[in-house]
C-alpha positions, 0 to 999 in steps of 0.5 A: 713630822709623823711624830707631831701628827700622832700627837696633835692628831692630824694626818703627816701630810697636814703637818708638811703643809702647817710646816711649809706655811710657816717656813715660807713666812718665816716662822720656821727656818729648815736646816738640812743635815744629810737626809734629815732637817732640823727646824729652828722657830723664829722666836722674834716674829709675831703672831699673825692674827691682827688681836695677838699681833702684839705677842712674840713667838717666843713669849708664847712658847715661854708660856707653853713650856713653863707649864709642862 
């Protein structure tokens, strides 16, 4: 999460927040190994926003991978 922070530009504790929001909807599955986490995107949801709610996860990040 640090790692996200310093890239995004916010405070860690903002990303634990963002994390724990979307865990609870079901966006992010946590998955504990020992004293880490692994997180898993839930692929199949749709964005939440009632304009995009048409659009799936993984057809965004598709987008957003493709151009990096």
């Amino acid at each position: 999460m640090r790692d996200i922070a310093g890239r995004v530009g916010i405070t860690e504790r903002a990303v634990q927040r963002i994390v724990e929001d979307l865990t609870e909807a079901g966006y992010v599955r946590v998955e504990k190994m020992g004293r880490r986490n692994r997180y898993a995107v839930s692929a199949r949801k749709h964005l939440r926003h009632p304009v995009e709610e048409h659009v799936q996860i993984g057809d965004l990040l598709g987008i957003i991978l493709k151009h990096e």
